[in-house]
Biotite code that builds the C-alpha atoms (Angstrom):
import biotite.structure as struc

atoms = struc.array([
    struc.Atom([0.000, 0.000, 0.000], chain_id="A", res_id=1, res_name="UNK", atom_name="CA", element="C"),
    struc.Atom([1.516, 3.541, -0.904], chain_id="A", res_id=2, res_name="UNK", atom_name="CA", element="C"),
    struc.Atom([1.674, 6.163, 1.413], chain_id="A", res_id=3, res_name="UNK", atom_name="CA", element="C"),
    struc.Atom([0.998, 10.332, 1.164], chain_id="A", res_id=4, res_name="UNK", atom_name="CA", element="C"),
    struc.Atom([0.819, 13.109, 2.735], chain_id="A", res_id=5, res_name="UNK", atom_name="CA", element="C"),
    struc.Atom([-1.155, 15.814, 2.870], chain_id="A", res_id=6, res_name="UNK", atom_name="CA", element="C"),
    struc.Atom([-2.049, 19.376, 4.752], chain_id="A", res_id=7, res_name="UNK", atom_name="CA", element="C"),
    struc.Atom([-4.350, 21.773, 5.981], chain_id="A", res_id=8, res_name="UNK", atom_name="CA", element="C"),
    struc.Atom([-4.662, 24.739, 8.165], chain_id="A", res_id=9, res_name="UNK", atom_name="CA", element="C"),
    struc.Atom([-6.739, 24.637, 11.171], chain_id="A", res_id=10, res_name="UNK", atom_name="CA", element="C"),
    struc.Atom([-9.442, 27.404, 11.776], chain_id="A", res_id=11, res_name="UNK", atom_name="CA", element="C"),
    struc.Atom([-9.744, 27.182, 15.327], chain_id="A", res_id=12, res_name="UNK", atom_name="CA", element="C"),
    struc.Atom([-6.914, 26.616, 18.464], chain_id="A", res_id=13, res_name="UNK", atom_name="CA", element="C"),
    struc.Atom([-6.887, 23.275, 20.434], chain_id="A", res_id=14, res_name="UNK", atom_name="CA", element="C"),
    struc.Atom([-7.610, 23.386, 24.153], chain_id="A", res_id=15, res_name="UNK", atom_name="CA", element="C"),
    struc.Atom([-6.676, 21.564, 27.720], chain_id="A", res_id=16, res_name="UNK", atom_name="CA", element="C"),
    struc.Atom([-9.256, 23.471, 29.471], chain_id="A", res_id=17, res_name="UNK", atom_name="CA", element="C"),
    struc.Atom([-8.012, 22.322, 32.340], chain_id="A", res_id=18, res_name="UNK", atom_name="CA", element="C"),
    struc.Atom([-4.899, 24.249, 32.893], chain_id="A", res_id=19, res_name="UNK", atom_name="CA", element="C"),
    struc.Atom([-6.492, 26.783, 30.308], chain_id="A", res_id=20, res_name="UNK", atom_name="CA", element="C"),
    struc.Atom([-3.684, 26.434, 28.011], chain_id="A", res_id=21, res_name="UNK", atom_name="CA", element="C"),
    struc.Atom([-4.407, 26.906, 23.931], chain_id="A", res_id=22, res_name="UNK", atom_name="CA", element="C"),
    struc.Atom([-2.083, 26.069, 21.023], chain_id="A", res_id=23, res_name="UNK", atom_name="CA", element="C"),
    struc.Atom([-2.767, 27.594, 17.403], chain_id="A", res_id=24, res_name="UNK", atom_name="CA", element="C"),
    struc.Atom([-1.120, 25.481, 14.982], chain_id="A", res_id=25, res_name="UNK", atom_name="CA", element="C"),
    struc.Atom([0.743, 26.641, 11.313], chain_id="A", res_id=26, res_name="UNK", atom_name="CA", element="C"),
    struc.Atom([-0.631, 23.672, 9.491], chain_id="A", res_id=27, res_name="UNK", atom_name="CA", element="C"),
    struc.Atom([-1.706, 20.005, 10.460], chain_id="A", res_id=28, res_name="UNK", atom_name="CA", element="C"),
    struc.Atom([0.097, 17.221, 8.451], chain_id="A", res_id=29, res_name="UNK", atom_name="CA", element="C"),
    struc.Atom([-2.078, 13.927, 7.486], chain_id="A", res_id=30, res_name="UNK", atom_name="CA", element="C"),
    struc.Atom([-0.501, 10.281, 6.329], chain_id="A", res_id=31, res_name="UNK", atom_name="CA", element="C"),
    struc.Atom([-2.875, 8.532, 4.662], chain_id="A", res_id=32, res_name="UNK", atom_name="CA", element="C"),
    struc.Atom([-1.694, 4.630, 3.880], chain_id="A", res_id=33, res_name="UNK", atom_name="CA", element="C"),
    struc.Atom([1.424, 3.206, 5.632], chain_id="A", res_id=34, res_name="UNK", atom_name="CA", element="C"),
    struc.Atom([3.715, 4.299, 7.979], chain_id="A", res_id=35, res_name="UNK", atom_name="CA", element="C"),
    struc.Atom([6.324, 7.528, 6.704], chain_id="A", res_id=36, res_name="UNK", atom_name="CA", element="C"),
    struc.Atom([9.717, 7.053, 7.915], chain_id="A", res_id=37, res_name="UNK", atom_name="CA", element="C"),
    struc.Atom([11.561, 10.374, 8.822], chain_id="A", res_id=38, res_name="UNK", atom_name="CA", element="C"),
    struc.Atom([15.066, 10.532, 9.411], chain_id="A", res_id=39, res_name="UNK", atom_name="CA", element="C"),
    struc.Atom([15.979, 12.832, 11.835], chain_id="A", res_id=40, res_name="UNK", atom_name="CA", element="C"),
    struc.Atom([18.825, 14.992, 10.857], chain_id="A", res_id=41, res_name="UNK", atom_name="CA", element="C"),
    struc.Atom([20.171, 15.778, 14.271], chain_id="A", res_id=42, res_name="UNK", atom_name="CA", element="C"),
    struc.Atom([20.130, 12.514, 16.078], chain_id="A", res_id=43, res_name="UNK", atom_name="CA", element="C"),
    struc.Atom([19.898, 9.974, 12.869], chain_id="A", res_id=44, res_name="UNK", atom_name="CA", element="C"),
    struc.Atom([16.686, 8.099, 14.508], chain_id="A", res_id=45, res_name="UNK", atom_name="CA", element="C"),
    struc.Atom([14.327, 7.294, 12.214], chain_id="A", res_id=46, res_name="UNK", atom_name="CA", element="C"),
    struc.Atom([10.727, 8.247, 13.608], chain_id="A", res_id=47, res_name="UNK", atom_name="CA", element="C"),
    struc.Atom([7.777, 6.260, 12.176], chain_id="A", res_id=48, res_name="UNK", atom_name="CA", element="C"),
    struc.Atom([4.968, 9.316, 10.815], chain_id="A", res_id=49, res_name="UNK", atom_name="CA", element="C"),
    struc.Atom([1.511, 8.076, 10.726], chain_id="A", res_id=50, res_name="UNK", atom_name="CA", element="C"),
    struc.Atom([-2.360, 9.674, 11.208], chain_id="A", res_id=51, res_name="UNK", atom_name="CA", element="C"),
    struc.Atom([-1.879, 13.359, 12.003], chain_id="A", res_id=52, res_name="UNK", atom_name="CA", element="C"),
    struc.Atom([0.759, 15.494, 13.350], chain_id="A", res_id=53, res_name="UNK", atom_name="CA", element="C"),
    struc.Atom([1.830, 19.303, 14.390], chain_id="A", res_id=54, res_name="UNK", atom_name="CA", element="C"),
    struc.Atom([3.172, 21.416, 11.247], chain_id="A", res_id=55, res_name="UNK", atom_name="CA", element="C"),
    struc.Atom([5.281, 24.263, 12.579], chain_id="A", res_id=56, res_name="UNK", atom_name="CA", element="C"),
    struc.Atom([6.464, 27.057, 10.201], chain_id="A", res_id=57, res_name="UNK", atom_name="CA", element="C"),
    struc.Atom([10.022, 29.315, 11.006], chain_id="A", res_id=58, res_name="UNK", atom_name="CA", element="C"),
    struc.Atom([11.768, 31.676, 9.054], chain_id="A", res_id=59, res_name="UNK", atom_name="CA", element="C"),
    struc.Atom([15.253, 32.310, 10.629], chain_id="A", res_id=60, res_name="UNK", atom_name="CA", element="C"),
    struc.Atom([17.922, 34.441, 8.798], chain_id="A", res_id=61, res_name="UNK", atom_name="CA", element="C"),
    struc.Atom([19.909, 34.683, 12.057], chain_id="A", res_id=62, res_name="UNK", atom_name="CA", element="C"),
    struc.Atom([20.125, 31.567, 12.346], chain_id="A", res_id=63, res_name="UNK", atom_name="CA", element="C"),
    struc.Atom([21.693, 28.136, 10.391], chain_id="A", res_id=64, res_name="UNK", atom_name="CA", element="C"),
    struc.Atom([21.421, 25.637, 13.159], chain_id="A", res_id=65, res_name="UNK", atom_name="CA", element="C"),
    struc.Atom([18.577, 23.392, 14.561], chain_id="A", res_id=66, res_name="UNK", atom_name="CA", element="C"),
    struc.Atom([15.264, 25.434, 16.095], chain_id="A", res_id=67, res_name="UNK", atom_name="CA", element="C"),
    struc.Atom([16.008, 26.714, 19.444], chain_id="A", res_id=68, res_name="UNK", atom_name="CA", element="C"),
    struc.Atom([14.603, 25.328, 22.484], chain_id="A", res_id=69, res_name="UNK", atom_name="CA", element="C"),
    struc.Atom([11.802, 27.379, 22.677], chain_id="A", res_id=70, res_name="UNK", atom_name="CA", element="C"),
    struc.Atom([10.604, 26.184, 19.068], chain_id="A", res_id=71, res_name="UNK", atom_name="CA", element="C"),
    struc.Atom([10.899, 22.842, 20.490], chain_id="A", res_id=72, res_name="UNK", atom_name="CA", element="C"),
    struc.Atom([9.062, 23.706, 23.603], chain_id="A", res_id=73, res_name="UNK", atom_name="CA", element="C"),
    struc.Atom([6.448, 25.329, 21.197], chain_id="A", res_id=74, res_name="UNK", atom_name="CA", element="C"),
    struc.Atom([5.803, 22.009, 19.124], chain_id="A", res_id=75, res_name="UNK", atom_name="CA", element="C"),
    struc.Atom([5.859, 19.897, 22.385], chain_id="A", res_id=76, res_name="UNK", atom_name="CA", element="C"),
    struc.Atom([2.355, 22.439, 23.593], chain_id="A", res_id=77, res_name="UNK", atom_name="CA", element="C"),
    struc.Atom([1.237, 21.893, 20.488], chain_id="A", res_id=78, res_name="UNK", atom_name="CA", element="C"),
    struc.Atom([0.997, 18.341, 21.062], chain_id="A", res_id=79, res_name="UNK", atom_name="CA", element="C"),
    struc.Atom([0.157, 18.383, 24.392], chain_id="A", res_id=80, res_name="UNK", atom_name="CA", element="C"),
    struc.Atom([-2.892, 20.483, 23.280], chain_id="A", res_id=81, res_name="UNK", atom_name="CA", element="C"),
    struc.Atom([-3.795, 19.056, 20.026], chain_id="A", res_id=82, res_name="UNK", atom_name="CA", element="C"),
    struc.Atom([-3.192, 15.089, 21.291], chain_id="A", res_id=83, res_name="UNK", atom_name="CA", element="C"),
    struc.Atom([-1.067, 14.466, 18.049], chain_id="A", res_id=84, res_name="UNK", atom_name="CA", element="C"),
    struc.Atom([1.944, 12.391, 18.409], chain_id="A", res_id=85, res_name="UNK", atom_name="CA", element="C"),
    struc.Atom([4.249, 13.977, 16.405], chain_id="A", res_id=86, res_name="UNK", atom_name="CA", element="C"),
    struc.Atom([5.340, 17.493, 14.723], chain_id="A", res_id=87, res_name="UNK", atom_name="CA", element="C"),
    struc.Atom([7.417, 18.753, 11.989], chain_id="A", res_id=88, res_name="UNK", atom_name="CA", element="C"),
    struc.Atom([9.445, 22.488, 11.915], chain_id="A", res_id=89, res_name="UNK", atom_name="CA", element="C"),
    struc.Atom([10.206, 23.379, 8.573], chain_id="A", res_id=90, res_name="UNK", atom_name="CA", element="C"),
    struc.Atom([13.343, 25.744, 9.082], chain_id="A", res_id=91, res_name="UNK", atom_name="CA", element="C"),
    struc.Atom([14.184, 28.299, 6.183], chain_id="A", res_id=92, res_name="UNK", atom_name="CA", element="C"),
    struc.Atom([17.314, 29.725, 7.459], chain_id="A", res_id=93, res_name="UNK", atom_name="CA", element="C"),
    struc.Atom([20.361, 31.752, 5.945], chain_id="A", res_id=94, res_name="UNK", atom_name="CA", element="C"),
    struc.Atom([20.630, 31.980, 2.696], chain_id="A", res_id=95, res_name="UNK", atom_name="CA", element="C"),
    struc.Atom([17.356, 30.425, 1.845], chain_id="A", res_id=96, res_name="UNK", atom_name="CA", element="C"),
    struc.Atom([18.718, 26.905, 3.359], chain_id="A", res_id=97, res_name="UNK", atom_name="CA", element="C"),
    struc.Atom([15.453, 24.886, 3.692], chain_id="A", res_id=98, res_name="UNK", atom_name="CA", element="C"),
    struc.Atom([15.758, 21.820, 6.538], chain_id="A", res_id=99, res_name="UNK", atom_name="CA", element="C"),
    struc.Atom([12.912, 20.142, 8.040], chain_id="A", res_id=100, res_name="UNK", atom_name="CA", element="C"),
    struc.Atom([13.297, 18.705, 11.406], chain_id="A", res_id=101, res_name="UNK", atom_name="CA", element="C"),
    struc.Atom([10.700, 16.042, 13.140], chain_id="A", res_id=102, res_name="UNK", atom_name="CA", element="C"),
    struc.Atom([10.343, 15.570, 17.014], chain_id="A", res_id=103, res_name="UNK", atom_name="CA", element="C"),
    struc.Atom([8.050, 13.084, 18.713], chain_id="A", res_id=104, res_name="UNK", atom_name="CA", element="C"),
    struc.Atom([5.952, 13.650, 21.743], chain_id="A", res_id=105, res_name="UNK", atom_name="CA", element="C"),
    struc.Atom([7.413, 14.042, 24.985], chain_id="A", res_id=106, res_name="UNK", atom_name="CA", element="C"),
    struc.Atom([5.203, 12.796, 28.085], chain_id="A", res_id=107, res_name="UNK", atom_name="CA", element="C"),
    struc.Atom([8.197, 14.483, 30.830], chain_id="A", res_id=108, res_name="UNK", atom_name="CA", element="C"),
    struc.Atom([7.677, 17.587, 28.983], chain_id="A", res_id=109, res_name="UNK", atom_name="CA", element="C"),
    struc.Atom([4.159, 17.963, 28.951], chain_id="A", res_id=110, res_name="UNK", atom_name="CA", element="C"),
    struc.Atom([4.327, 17.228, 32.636], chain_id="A", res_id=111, res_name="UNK", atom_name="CA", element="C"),
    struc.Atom([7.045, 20.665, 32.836], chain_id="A", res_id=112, res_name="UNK", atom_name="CA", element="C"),
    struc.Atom([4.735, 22.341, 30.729], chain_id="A", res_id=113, res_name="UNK", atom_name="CA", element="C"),
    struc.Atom([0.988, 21.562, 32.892], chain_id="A", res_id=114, res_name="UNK", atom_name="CA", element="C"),
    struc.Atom([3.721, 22.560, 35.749], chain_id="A", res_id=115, res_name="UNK", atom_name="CA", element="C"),
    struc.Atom([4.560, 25.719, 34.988], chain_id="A", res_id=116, res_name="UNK", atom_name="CA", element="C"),
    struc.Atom([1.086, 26.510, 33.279], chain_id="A", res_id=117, res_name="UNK", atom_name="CA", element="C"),
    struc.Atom([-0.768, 25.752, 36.673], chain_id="A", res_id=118, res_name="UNK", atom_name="CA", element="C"),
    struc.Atom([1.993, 27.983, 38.585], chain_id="A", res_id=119, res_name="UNK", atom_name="CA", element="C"),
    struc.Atom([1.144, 30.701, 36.216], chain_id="A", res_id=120, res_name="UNK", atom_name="CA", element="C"),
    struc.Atom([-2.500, 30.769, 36.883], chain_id="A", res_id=121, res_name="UNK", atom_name="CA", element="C"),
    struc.Atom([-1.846, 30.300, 40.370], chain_id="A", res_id=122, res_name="UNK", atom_name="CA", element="C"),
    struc.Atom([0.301, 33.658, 40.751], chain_id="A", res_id=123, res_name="UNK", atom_name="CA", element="C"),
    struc.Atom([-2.442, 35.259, 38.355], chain_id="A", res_id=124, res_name="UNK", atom_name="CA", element="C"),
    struc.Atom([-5.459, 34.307, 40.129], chain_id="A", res_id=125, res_name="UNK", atom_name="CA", element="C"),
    struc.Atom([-4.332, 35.175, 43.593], chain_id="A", res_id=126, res_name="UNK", atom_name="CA", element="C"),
    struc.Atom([-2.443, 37.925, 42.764], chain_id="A", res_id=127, res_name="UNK", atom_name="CA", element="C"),
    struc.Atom([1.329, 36.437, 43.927], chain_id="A", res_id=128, res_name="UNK", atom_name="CA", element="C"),
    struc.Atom([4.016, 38.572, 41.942], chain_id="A", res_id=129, res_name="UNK", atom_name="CA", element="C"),
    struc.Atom([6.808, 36.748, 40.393], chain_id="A", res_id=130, res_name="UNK", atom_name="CA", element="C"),
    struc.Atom([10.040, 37.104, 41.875], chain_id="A", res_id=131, res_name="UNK", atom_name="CA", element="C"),
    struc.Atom([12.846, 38.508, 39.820], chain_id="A", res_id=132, res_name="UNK", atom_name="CA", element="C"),
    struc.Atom([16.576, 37.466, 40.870], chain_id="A", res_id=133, res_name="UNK", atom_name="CA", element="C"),
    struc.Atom([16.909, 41.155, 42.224], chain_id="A", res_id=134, res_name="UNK", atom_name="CA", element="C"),
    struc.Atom([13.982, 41.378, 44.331], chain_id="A", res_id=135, res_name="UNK", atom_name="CA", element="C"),
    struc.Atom([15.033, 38.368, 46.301], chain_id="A", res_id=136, res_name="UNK", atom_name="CA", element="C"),
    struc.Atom([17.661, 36.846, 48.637], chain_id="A", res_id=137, res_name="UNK", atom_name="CA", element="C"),
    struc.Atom([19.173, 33.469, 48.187], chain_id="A", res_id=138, res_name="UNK", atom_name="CA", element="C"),
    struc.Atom([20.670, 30.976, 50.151], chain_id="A", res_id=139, res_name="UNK", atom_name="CA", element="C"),
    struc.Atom([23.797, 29.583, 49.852], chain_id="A", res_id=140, res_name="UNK", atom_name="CA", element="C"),
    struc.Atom([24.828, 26.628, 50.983], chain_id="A", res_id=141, res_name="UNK", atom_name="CA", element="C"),
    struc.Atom([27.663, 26.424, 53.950], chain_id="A", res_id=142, res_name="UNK", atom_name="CA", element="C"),
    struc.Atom([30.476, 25.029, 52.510], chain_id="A", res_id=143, res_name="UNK", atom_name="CA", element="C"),
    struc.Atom([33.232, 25.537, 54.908], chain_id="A", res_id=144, res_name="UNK", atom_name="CA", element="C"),
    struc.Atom([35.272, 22.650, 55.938], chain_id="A", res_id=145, res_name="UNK", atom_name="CA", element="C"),
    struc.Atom([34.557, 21.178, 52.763], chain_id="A", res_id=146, res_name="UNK", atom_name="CA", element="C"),
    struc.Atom([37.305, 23.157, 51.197], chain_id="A", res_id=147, res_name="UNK", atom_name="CA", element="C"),
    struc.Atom([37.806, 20.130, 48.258], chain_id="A", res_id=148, res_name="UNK", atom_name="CA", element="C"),
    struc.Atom([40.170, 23.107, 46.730], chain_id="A", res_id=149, res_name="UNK", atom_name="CA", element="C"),
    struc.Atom([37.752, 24.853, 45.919], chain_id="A", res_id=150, res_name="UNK", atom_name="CA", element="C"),
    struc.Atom([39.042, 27.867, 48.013], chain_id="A", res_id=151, res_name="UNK", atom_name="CA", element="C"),
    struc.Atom([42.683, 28.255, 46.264], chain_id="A", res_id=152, res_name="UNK", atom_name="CA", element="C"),
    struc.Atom([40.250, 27.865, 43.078], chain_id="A", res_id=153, res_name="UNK", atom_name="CA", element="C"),
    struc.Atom([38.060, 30.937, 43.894], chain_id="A", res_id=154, res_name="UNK", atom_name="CA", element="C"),
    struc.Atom([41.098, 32.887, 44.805], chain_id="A", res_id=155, res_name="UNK", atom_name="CA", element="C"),
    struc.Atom([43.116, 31.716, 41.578], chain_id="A", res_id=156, res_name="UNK", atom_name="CA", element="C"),
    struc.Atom([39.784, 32.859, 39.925], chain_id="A", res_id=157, res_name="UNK", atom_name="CA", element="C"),
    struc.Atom([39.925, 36.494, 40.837], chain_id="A", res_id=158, res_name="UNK", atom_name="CA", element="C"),
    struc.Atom([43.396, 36.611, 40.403], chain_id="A", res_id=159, res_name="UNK", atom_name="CA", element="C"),
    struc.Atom([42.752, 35.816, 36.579], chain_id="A", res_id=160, res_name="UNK", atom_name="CA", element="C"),
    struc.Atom([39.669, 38.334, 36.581], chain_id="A", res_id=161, res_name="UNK", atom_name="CA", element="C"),
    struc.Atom([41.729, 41.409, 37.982], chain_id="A", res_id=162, res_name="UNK", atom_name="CA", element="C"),
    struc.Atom([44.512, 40.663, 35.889], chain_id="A", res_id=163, res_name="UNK", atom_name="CA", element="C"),
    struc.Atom([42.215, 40.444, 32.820], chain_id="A", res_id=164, res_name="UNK", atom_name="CA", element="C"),
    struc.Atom([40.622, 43.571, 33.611], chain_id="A", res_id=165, res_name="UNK", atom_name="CA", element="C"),
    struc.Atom([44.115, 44.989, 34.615], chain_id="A", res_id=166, res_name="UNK", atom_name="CA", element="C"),
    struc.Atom([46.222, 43.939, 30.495], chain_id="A", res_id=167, res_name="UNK", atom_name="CA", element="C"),
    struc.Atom([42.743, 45.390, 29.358], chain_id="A", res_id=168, res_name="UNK", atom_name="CA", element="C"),
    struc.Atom([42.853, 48.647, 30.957], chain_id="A", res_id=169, res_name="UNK", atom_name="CA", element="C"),
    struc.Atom([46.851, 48.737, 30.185], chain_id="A", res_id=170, res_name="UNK", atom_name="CA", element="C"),
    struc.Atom([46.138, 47.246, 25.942], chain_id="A", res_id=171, res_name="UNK", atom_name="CA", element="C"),
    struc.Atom([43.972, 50.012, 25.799], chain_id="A", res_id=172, res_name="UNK", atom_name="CA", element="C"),
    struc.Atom([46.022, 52.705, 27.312], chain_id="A", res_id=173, res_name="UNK", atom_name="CA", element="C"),
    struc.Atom([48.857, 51.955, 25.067], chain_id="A", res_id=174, res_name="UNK", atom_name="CA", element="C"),
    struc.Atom([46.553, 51.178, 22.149], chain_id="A", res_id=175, res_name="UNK", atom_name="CA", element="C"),
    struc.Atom([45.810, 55.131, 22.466], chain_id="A", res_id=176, res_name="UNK", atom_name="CA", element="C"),
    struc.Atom([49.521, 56.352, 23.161], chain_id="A", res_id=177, res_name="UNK", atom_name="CA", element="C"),
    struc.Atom([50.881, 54.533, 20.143], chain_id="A", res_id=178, res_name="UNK", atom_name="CA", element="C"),
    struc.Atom([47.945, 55.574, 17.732], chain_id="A", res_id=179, res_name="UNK", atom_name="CA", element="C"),
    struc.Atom([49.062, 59.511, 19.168], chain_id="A", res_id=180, res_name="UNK", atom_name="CA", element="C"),
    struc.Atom([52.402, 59.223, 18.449], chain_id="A", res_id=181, res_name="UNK", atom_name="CA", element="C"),
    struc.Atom([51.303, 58.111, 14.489], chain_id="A", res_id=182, res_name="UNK", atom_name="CA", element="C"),
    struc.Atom([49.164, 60.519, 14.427], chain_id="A", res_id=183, res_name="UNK", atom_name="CA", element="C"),
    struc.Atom([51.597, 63.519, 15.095], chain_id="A", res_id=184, res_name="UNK", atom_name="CA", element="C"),
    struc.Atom([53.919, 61.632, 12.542], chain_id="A", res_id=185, res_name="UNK", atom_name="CA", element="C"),
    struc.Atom([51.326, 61.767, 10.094], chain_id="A", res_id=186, res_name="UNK", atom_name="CA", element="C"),
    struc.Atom([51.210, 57.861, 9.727], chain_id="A", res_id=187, res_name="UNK", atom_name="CA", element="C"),
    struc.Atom([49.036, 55.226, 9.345], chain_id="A", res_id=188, res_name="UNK", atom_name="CA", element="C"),
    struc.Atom([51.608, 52.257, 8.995], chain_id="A", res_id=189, res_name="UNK", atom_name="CA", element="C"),
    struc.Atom([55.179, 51.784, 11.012], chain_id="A", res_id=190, res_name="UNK", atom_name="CA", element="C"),
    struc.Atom([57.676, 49.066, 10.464], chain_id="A", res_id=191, res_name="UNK", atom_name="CA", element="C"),
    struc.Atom([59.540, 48.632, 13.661], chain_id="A", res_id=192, res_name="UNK", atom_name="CA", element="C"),
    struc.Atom([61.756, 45.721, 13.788], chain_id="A", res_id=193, res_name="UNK", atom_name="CA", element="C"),
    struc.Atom([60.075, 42.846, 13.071], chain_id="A", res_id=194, res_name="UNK", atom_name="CA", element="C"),
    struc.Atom([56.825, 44.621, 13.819], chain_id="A", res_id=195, res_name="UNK", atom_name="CA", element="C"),
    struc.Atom([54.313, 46.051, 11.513], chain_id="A", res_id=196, res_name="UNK", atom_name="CA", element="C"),
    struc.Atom([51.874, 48.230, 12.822], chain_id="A", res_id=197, res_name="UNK", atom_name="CA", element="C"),
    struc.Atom([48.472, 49.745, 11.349], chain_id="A", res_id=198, res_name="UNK", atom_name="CA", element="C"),
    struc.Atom([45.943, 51.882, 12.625], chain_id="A", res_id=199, res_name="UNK", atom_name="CA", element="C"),
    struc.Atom([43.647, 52.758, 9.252], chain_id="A", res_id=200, res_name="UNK", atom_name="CA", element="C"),
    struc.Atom([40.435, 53.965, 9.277], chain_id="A", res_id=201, res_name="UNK", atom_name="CA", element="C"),
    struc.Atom([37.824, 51.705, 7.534], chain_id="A", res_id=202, res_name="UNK", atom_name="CA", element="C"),
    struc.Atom([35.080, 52.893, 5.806], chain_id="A", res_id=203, res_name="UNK", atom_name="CA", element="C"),
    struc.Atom([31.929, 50.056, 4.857], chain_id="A", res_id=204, res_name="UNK", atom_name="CA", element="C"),
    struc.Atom([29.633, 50.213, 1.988], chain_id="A", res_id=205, res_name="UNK", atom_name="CA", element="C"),
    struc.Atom([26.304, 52.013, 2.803], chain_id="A", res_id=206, res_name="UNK", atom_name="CA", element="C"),
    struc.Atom([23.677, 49.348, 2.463], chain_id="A", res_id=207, res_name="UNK", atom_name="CA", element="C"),
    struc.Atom([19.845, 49.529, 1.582], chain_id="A", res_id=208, res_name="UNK", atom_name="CA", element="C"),
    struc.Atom([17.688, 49.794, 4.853], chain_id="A", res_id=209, res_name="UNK", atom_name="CA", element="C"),
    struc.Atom([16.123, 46.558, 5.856], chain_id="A", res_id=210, res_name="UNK", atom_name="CA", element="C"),
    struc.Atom([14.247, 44.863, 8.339], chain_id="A", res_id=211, res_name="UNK", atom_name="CA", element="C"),
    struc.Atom([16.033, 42.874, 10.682], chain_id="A", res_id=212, res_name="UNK", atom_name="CA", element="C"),
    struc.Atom([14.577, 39.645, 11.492], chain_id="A", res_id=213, res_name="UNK", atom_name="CA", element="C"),
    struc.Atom([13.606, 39.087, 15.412], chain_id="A", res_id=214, res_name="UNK", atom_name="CA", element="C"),
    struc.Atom([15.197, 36.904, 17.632], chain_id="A", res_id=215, res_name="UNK", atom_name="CA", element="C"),
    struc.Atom([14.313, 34.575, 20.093], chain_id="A", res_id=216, res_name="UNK", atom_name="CA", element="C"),
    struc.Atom([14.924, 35.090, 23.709], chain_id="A", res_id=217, res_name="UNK", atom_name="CA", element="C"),
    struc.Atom([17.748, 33.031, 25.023], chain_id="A", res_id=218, res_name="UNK", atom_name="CA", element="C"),
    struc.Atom([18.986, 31.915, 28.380], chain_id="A", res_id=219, res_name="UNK", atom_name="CA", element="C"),
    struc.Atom([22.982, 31.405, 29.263], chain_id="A", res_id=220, res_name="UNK", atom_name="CA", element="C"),
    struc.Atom([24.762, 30.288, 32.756], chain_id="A", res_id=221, res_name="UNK", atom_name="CA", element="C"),
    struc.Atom([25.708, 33.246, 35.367], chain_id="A", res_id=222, res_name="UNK", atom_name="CA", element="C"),
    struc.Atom([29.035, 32.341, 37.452], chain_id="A", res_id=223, res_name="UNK", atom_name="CA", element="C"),
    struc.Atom([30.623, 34.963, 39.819], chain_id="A", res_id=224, res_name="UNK", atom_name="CA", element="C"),
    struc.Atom([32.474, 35.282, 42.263], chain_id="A", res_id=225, res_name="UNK", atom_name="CA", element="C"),
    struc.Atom([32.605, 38.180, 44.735], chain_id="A", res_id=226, res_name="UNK", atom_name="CA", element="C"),
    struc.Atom([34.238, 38.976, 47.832], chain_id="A", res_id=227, res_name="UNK", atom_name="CA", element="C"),
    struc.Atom([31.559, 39.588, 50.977], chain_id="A", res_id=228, res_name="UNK", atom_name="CA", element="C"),
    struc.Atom([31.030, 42.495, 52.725], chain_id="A", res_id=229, res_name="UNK", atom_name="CA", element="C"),
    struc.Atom([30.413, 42.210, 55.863], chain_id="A", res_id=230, res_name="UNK", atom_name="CA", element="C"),
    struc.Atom([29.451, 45.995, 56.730], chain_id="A", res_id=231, res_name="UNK", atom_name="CA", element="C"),
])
């Protein structure tokens, strides 16, 4: 038996009215016959495509990898909402580069998701404020006489940061001395032993204005180390 596939945009959201969540969905993709394998091109697993699943649409200029996380969290609502058991993000990224990428549902994630849904509504509904990470102290956990190094570590640590900050403030300084001294000698390049130096002033092609494609909002790791003040 052969297999195809076809699509069709949904008119209306789908609904868990029971943590009064709603997912509206780019397009819903339909096998009709047997089984579709899709390869994916991240992991190499094959995934087996059958009845209907999520069709997810992103345009990305910015951007040549995989969809980010929250494209991926996006998809896995969509499921959770719609009940379908797979979904598809078609990527167009830079320069027009077309890749399509297929992730199954994900019961542990829909369980995050109802999570932080619930704790949403909860704050809404009774009026409980979020908590930013400046409006709130945090606890650290004793760690002394459990040294494990860690103290030569933190003190080799800001050693390296002052000293970074230190060459940086002294690069720069000396960055600006040298450039003065060209500049009163009316040049832009010096040989001087078996150094050459430049200091030009580049000038770039005006371009066309253009719209610049949005971004996503992304999350990175926050390490630092600072002394404690005990006033």
């Amino acid at each position: 038996m052969s297999s195809s596939v076809s699509m069709h945009k949904p008119t209306d959201g789908f609904r868990l009215p029971k943590y009064k969540i709603c997912a509206s969905l780019d397009g819903i993709l339909e096998v009709h016959g047997d089984k579709i394998p899709f390869t994916d091109p991240q992991t190499g697993k094959v995934i087996w495509l059958e009845g209907k699943g999520v069709c997810e649409i992103k345009t990305q200029g910015y951007n040549d990898g995989p969809p980010s996380y929250e494209n991926i969290l996006q998809v896995q609502t969509q499921m959770l909402c719609s009940g379908f058991k797979w979904a598809i993000i078609g990527k167009l990224g830079p320069r027009l580069k077309f890749s399509m990428y297929v992730y199954q549902a994900d019961p542990a994630i829909h369980e995050i998701i109802k999570e932080k849904i619930s704790d949403f509504w909860n704050k809404v509904e009774n009026d409980i404020p979020y908590i930013t990470e400046e409006d709130t102290d945090k606890t650290y956990d004793d760690w002394s006489g459990n040294d494990r190094g860690i103290t030569q570590m933190v003190a080799d640590y800001q050693l390296a940061d002052s000293e970074i900050k230190k060459w940086t403030d002294t690069k720069d300084q000396l960055k600006d001395a040298i450039r003065s001294i060209m500049v009163q000698e009316n040049c832009n390049y010096v040989q001087i032993d078996n150094k050459r130096i430049a200091s030009e002033l580049i000038t770039r092609k005006a371009t066309v204005e253009k719209l610049v494609p949005a971004k996503p909002q992304t999350q990175y790791e926050k390490f630092t180390v600072k002394d404690i003040n005990n006033d």
